[in-house]
C-alpha positions in Angstrom: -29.1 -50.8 -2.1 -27.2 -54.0 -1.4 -24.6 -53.0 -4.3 -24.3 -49.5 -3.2 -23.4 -50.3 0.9 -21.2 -52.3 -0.6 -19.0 -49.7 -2.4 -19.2 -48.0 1.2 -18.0 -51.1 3.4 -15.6 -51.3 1.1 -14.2 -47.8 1.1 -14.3 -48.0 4.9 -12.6 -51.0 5.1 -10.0 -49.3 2.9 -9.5 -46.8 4.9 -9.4 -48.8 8.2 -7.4 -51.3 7.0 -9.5 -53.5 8.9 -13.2 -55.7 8.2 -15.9 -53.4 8.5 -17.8 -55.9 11.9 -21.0 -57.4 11.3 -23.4 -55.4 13.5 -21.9 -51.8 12.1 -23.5 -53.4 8.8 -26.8 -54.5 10.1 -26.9 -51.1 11.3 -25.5 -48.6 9.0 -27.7 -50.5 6.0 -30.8 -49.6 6.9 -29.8 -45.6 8.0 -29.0 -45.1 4.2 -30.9 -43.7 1.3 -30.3 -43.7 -2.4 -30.2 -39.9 -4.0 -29.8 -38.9 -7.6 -28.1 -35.7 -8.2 -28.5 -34.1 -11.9 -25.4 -32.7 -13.7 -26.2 -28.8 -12.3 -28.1 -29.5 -9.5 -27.1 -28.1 -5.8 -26.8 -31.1 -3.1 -25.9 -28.4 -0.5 -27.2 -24.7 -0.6 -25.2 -22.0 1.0 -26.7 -20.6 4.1 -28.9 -23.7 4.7 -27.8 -25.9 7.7 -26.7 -29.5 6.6 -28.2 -32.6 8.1 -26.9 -35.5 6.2 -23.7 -36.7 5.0 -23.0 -38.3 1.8 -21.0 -40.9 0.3 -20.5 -41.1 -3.3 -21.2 -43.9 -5.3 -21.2 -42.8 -9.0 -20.2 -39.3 -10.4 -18.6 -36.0 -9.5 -19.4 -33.3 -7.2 -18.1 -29.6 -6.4 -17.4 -27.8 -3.4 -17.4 -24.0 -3.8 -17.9 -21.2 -2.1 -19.6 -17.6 -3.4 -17.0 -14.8 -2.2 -18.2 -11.0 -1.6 -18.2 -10.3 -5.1 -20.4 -13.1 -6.7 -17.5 -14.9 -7.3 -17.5 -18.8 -7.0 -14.3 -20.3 -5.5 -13.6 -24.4 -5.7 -12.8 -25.8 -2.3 -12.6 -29.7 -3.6 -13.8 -32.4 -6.0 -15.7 -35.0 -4.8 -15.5 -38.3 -7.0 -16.7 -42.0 -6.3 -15.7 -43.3 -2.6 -16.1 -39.8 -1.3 -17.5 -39.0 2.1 -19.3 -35.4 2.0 -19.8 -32.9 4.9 -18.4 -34.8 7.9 -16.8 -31.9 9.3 -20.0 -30.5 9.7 -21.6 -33.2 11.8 -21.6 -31.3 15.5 -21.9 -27.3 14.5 -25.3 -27.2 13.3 -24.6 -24.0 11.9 -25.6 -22.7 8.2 -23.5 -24.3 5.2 -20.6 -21.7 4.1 -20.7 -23.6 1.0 -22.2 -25.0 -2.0 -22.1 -28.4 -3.5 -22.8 -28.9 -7.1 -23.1 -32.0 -9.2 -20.6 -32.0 -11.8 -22.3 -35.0 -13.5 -25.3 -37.2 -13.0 -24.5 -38.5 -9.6 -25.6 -40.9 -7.3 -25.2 -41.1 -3.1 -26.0 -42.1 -0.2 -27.1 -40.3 2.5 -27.7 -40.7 6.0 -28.8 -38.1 8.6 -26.4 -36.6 10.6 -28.0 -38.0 13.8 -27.6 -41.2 13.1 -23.7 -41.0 11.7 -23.4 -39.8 15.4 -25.2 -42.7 16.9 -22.9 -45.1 15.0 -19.9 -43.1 16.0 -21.3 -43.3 19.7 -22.1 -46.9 19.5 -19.7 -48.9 17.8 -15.7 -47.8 18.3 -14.8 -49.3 14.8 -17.1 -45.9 13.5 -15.4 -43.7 15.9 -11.9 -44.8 14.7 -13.0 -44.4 11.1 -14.8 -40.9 12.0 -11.4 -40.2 13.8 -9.6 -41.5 10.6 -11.7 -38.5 8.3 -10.9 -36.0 9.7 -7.5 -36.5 10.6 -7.0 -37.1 6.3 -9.4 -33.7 6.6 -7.0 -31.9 8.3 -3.8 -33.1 7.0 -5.8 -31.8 2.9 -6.6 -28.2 4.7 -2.8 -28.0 6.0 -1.5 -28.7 2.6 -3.5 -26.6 0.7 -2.6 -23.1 2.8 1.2 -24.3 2.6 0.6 -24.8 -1.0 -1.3 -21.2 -1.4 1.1 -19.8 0.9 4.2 -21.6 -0.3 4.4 -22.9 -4.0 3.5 -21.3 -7.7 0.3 -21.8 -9.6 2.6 -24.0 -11.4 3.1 -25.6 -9.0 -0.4 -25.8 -7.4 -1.3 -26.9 -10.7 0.8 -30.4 -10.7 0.0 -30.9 -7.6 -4.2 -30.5 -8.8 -3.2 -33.5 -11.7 -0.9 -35.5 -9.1 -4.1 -35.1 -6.2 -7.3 -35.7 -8.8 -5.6 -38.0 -11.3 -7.5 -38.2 -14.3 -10.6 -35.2 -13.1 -9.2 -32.5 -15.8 -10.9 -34.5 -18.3 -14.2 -34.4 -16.5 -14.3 -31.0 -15.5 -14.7 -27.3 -17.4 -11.0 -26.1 -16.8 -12.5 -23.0 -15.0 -13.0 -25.0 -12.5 -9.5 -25.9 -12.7 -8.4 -22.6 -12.4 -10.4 -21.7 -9.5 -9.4 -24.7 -7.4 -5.9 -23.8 -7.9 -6.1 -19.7 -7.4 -5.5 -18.4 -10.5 -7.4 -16.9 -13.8 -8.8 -19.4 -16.9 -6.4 -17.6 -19.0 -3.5 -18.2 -16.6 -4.2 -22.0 -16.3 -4.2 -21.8 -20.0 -0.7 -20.6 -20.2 0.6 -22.8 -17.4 -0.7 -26.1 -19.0 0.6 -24.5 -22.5 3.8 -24.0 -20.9 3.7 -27.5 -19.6 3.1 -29.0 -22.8 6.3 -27.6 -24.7 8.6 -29.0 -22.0 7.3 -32.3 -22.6 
């Protein structure tokens, strides 16, 4: 557990810009547990209200939402140093979406009640909490400009230049749905790609 909070602090303290202090440690160590995810297994179920958050220590995980037709639509990736469903902390309203394992993962959880006790007892947590969502909201803002704005060429380069390094870990569907377009049209964009270079 000792090596994993440490991948956490020092995430945070990325983030922050700034030494995680001594009692947020003490405290946030002992709110976490250790979860395995299988490649294909569900971490969050549509339609089931979240209580934890996650942070990611080893693997990849999905975001996706089933539209009206069956359809599965990729919100985000989620790879190592990720922090999972903290815009959910204070609605305690049933998940929208789905998140998937991608490969054998591992996280750490904590429930959301006591994220919001560190948030409400330690100002370093609020700043970081603060931090989240504002890089939250800032992500959402430039991914309706970019739907609303740019080609699925574009889109596309700005997937690689976002996730560097993911299209080799993922099925290209995925790909494809993340950015808005077909499996067959990704195939011709990253064809066309390729003969320029």
């Amino acid at each position: 557990m000792e090596d994993e909070f440490a991948q956490i602090q020092y995430s945070i303290e990325l983030l922050m810009q700034d030494k995680l202090p001594q009692e947020v440690v003490n405290h946030a160590m002992n709110e976490f547990t250790k979860k395995k995810i299988a490649k294909g297994d569900l971490l969050v179920h549509q339609g089931v209200v979240q209580k934890e958050i996650y942070f990611v220590i080893s693997g990849l995980l999905r975001s996706f939402y089933i539209d009206v037709n069956g359809d599965d639509i990729t919100r985000f990736f989620s790879k190592e140093g990720s922090v999972l469903c903290y815009e959910i902390l204070f609605d305690h309203k049933p998940s929208n979406r789905c998140i998937e394992a991608l490969e054998d993962s591992v996280v750490m959880s904590m429930s959301c009640n006591d994220f919001k006790k560190l948030i409400e007892n330690h100002i370093y947590c609020m700043k970081a909490y603060t931090k989240l969502l504002e890089r939250k909201l800032e992500y959402k803002i430039q991914r309706e400009s970019s739907f609303l704005l740019k080609s699925a060429t574009e889109r596309y380069l700005d997937f690689r230049k976002g996730y560097p390094q993911l299209e080799k870990r993922i099925n290209l569907a995925y790909v494809a749905s993340y950015i808005g377009i077909t499996p067959v049209s990704l195939s011709r964009i990253r064809r066309a790609i390729a003969e320029e270079i």
